[in-house]
N, C-alpha and C positions, 0 to 999 in steps of 0.2 A: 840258880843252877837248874838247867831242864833237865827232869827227869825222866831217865831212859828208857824206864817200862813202855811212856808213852807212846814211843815209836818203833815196839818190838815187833807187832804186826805190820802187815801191807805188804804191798809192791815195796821194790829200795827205792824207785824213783818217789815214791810216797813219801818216805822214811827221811828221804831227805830232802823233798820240802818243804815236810813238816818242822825237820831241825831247823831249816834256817828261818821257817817264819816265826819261832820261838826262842830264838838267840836275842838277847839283848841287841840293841842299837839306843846311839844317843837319845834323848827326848829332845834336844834342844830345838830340831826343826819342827816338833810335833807344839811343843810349847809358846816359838814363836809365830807358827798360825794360828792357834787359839788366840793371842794378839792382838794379831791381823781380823781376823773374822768378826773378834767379840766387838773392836773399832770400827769394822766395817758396816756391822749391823746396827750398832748407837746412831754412826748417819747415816744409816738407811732408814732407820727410824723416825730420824728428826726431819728428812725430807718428807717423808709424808706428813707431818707435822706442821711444819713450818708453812709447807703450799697448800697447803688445805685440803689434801688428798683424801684422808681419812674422814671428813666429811662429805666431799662430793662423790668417793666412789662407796661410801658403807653408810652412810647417815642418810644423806636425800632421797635416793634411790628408794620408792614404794612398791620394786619389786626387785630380786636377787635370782639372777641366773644361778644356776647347782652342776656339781660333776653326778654323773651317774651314781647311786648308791648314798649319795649324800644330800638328800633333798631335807634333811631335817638339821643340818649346819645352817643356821641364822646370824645375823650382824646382832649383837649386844642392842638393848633397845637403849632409846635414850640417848647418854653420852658414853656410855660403855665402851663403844669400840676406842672414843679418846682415854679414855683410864685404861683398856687394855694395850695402848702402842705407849703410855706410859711405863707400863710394870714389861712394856717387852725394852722397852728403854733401859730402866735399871736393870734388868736380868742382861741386856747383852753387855753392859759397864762391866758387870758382875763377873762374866765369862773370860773378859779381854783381863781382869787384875786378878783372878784366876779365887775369885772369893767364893766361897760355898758353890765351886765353880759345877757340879752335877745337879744341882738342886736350879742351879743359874739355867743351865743349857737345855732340863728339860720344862721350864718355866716357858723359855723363849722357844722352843721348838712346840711345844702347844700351843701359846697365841701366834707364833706364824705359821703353822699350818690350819689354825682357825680361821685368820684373816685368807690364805689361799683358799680352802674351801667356801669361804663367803660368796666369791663373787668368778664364777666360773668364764666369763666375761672375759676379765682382767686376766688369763691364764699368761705366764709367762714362764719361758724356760730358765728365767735366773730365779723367779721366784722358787719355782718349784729344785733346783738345785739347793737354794739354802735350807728347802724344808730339809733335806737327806743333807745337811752336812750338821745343821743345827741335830738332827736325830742322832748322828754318829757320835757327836760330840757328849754327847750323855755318856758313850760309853768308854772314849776314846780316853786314856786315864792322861788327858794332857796338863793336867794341874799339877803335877807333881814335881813342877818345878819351874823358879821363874813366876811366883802367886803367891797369893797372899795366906792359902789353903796350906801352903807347903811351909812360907813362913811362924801360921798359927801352929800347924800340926806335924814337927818336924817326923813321927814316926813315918810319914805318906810318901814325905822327901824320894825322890832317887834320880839319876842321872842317867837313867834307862830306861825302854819300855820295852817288851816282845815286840819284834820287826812286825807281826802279822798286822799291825795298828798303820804301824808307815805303811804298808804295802796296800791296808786297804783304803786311806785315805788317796794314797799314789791312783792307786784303782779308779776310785771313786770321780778324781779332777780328769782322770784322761778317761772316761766313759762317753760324755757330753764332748770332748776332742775328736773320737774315733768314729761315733754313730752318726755327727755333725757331716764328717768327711763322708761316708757313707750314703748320707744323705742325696749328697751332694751328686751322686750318683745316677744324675735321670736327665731326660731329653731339654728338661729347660734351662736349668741350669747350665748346660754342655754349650747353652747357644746366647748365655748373656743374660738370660732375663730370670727373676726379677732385676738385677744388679743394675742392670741397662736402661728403667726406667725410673728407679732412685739414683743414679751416678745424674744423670739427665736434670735431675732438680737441684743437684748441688756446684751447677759451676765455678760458685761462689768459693767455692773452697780454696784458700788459700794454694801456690804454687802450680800445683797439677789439676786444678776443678779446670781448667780451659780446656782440658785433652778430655775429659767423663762424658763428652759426647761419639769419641771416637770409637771404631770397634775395639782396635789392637788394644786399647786402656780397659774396655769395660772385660775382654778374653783376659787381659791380666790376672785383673780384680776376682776374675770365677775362678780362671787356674790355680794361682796362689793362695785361694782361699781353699781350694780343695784337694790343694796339694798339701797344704800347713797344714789343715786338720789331722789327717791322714796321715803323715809321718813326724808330726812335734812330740807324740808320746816317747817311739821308739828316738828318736832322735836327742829328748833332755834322759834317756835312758839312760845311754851311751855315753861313755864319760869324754870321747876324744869331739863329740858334737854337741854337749851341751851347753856351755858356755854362749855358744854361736845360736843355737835354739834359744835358749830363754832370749837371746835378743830379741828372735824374730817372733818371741811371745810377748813384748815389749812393743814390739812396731804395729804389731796383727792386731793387737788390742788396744793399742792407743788408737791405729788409724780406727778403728771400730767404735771408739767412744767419741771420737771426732765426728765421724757419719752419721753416726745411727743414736737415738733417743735409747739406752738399750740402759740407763741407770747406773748402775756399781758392778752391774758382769763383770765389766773388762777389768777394773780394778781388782776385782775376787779372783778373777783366774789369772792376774799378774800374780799375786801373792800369793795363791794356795801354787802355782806352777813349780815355785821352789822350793816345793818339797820333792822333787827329782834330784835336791844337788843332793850329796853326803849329809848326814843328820845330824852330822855336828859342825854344819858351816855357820850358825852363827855365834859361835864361840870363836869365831877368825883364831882360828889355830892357837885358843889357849886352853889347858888344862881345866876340867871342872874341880872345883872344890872340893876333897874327900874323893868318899869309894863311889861306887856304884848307886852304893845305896839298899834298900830295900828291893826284894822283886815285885813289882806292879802283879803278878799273878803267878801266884803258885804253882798251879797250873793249866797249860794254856789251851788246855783240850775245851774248854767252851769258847775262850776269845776264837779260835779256830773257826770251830763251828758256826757262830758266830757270822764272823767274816766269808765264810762259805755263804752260807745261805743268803746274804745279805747281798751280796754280790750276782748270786745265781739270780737273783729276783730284778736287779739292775741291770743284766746282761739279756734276761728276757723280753721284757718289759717295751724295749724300742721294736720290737720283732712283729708286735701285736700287727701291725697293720697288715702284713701278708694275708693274714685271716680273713682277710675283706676284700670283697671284688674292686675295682676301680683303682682310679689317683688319688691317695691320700690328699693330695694338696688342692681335691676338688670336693672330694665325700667329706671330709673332715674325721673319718671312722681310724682311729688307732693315732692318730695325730698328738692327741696328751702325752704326756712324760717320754718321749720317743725324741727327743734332741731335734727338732727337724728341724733348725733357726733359720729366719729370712730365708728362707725359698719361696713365698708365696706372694706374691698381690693380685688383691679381688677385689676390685670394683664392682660394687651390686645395687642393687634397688627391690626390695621386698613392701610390700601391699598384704593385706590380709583382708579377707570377704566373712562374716559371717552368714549365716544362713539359719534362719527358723525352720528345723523340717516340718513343723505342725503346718506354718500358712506356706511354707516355699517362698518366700519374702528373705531379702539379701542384701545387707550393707556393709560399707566398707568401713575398717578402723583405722584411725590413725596411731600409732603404737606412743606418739610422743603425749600421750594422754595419760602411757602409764611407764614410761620411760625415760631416762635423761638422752640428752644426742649422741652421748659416747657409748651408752648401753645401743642404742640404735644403732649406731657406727659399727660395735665390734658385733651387731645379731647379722647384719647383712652378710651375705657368704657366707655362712659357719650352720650349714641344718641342723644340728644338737640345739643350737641358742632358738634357732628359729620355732622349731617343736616344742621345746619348755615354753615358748612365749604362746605357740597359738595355746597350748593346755591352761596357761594361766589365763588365759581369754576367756575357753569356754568354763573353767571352774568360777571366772568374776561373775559370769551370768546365771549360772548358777547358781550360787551365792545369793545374787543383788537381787535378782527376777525370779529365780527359780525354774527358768527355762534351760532345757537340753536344747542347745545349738553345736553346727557343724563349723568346721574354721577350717577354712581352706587358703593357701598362700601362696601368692603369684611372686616366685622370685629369678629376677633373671644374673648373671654373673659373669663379668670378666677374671679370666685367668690367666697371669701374664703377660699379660698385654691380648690375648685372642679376641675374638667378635664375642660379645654376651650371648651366652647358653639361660634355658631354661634347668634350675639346681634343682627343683621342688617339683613333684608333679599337681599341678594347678588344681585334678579331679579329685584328692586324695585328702578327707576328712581327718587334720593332723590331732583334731583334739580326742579321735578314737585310738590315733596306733601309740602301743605304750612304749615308755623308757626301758631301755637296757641295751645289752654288749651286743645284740642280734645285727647281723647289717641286715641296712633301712630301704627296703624295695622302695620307698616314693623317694628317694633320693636319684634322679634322671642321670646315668652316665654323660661324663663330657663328652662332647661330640670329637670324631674322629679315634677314642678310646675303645681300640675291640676289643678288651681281655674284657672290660665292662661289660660290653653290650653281648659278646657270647654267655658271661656268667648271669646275670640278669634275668 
């Protein structure tokens, strides 16, 4: 039972907020995505396992690209990182049969956010979604029912959790929905591309791949993508239009796993999606066993809290890129944890020159001397990758010779299909300018970009 004191201050519109995000609701939807997720991660797990991932992208590699701030996160030496996607193995088992199911969730949410900090490279927005759902899950009291925690520990049992749990999970799936569509919001998208020049390579695709050269197919494909993002939140909301939504979150995301190399997303956001329907639809309309049960929280003025803050920091977070002059999808600046999916193709080519300033003598590096070709593949177009690498150039010489050299990087880049732009300024010693959140004057505005070239 909520207790009243809790909501005797504030605004009423507060007051009643507050009550409903503290009212019981079933756990049942809460405890069948715990599941889904703890299933989902076991094979996600064994896929990088079984194709040899976990060696060619954390093991071979004799150097590791970093996010800002995290230049001292390393891959386990040795065979470490395969013993750690083992113990993230049994902890996600752990999760889905709901066994020491808090101790499970923040096991597996430290080694997958170790493995995502590893290799700044590989950044991907589903990776970085399970890091925030495996976090939430520590807190999220979804064990208590439907687990092996609730069978060992029948005091923990209950058939309820405070709504604020559903609402922030609700939250959480439709953030990466709304900021997507938002995205989606810019001159090239509006005009087909990227879509236009990946629909283009897949004719092959069963029934409708013969039309993916057409305009009318490829304006489909943008429209409906940025129309579905944009209203599937408010629409599985809605109880007289959800039924009809989750379909087209069945179509949107299967056509999505058909297309596109993009892993277990689509699966993840089939399944966590229905947690919009009622919290007790997987009980198909039968009774739970007993009462209620225990209350998950006495009281819920921290879960609250909680879910506030946790949220405020996920609703800002995609925002960062305004802060910076240019096109995101050309700077690469506020581009992380910002939802920004498939809107980009760069075709590049990056060179790098050293320079002795002692003789003024100058030669070129090959990167594939301290690189694999997928770390080279994802450094082209992206100036973050490109500046950690010339730094670890001039720190090798360093090191090796004991000389201070300059490193300069000629990189030129298509963007959506345009004529190659120069990304980098060619004059501009990158192994002097240092890391952090500042925007990066030798990063060259895209040509025809005036908001760039006035702020500059």
């Amino acid at each position: 039972m909520v207790e009243p004191q809790l909501h005797e201050q504030g605004p009423s519109w507060l007051r009643r907020a507050a009550e409903r995000l503290s009212a019981p609701v079933d756990i049942a939807s809460l405890a069948c995505f715990r599941i889904v997720f703890g299933g989902l991660m076991l094979l996600e797990v064994a896929i990088y396992l079984k194709r040899g991932w976990v060696q060619s992208l954390f093991i071979d590699p004799k150097f590791h690209f970093t996010f800002p701030g995290f230049d001292g996160v390393k891959p386990w030496p040795g065979h470490g990182m395969v013993i750690e996607f083992w113990i993230m193995a049994v902890a996600s088992l752990c999760m889905a049969l709901g066994w020491f199911h808090r101790l499970a969730a923040t096991v597996f949410f430290l080694g997958v956010t170790h493995v995502f900090l590893c290799e700044s490279a590989e950044y991907l927005n589903h990776l970085y979604l399970i890091c925030v759902i495996a976090f939430l899950m520590i807190f999220v009291p979804a064990h208590r029912a439907w687990s092996v925690d609730a069978w060992r520990k029948p005091s923990i049992r209950s058939n309820t959790v405070p709504a604020c749990w559903l609402w922030l999970m609700r939250a959480q799936i439709g953030i990466p929905y709304f900021f997507g569509g938002i995205a989606k919001l810019n001159a090239d998208w509006l005009r087909g591309e990227p879509l236009r020049m990946w629909l283009a390579k897949r004719t092959d695709f069963p029934v409708i791949g013969r039309w993916f050269t057409e305009d009318w197919m490829v304006y489909a494909f943008s429209y409906s993508g940025l129309l579905l993002d944009l209203a599937i939140v408010p629409l599985l909301l809605w109880k007289r239009s959800r039924l009809a939504a989750y379909i087209l979150v069945l179509c949107f995301n299967g056509m999505n796993a058909m297309l596109f190399q993009i892993g277990i997303f689509p699966w993840m956001m089939i399944g966590a999606s229905l947690l919009f329907f009622p919290p007790e639809w997987p009980r198909f309309g039968r009774k739970p066993k007993g009462g209620p049960g225990p209350s998950p929280a006495a009281s819920p003025k921290p879960a609250l809290a909680f879910c506030t803050v946790f949220l405020a920091i996920q609703l800002l977070m995609p925002l960062r890129h305004w802060l910076y002059p240019g096109d995101v999808a050309w700077t690469e600046e506020g581009h992380y944890f910002s939802w920004r999916m498939k809107l980009r193709d760069k075709q590049a080519e990056t060179s790098f020159a050293i320079t002795d300033p002692a003789s003024g003598h100058s030669w070129e590096i090959e990167p594939g001397e301290f690189l694999t070709d997928r770390q080279k593949f994802r450094m082209n177009g992206h100036p973050d990758l490109i500046h950690q690498f010339a730094r670890h150039l001039a720190e090798e010489y360093r090191r090796e010779y004991g000389m201070e050299v300059e490193v300069r990087a000629k990189s030129a880049a298509s963007l959506n299909g345009r004529e190659p732009a120069i990304l980098i300024d060619p004059a501009c010693d990158l192994a002097k300018e240092p890391r952090g959140f500042r925007p990066k004057k030798w990063i060259l505005p895209l040509p025809g970009d005036g908001a760039a070239k006035a702020t500059r």
